[in-house]
Each structure stands twice: as C-alpha cells, then as structure tokens.
N, C-alpha and C positions, 0 to 999 in steps of 0.2 A: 526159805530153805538155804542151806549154808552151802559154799563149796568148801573142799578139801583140796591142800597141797599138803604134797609127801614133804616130812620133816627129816626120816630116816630110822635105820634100822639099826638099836644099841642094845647090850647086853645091858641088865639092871643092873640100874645106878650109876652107869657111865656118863657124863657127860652130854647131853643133849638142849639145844637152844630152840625155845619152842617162843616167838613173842619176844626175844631177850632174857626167856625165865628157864632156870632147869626145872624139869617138872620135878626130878626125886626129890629137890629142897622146899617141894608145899605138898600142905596135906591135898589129896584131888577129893573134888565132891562130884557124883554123878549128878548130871546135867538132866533137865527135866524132858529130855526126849528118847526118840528110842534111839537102838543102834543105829549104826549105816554098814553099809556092804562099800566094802574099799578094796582096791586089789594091795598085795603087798607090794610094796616101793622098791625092792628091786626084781621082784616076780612078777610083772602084772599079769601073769592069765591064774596066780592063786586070787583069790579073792576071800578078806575076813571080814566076819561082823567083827564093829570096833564100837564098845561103851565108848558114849562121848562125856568126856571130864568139863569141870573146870577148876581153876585155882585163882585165891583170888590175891593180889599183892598191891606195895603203896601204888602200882603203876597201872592196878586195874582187873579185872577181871579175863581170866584168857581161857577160850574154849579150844577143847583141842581132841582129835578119837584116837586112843590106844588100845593094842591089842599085847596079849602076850603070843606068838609066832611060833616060838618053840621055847625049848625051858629054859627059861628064864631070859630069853631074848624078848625083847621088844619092837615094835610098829608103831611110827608116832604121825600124826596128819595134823595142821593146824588148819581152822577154820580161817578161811576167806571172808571178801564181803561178794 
C-alpha cells in the first residue's frame, strides 16, 4: 500500500512539481488500482476520492492521486515509499 504526501493545490496547467515532473507536460494513464480517500492539502477535515495516475518519462515512471477540488482547480498527492 502506498502512502501519500500533499504536493499542493493549482489551478490547471499551472505549474506543479510532482517527482521533478510537471504532470500537465505528460499524458496521465490511470494506474491499475482504485481511488484513495485523501483529505485536501489545505482543508484537511474535506476529504476526496483521488484517481491515482501515472506518467511515465526518460526518468521513470511516477505515480501520483489527483482530484479536480473545484473548477478547474486541482489536488495533487505524490506516492511515497
């Protein structure tokens, strides 16, 4: 089972370092498990289901759970070990 740290909360396409990688500059492929229940990173008593992604680049594969929060804002958690 993976753990999750808060990466942070951007509007899409903004800017976000997930691994070293922006996620909006790779395509994401749903990750073969289900969601997870994550609180939001500067809410925590909200709590989302977040599809967990990954993308894969020359540096490797990076799994990470996004939610969209509100329109068009985003929630980004990167997997731990």
């Amino acid at each position: 089972m993976d753990t999750w740290e808060a990466v942070g909360v951007v509007a899409e396409g903004q800017q976000i370092s997930i691994s070293g990688l922006n996620p909006w500059s790779f395509d994401w492929t749903r990750a073969s498990v289900p969601p997870v229940e994550l609180p939001h990173p500067q809410y925590q008593t909200q709590r989302h289901h977040m599809r967990v992604f990954e993308i894969a680049s020359e540096v490797g594969t990076v799994r990470f759970a996004a939610v969209e929060v509100s329109a068009g804002v985003w929630a980004f958690y990167q997997a731990g070990a």
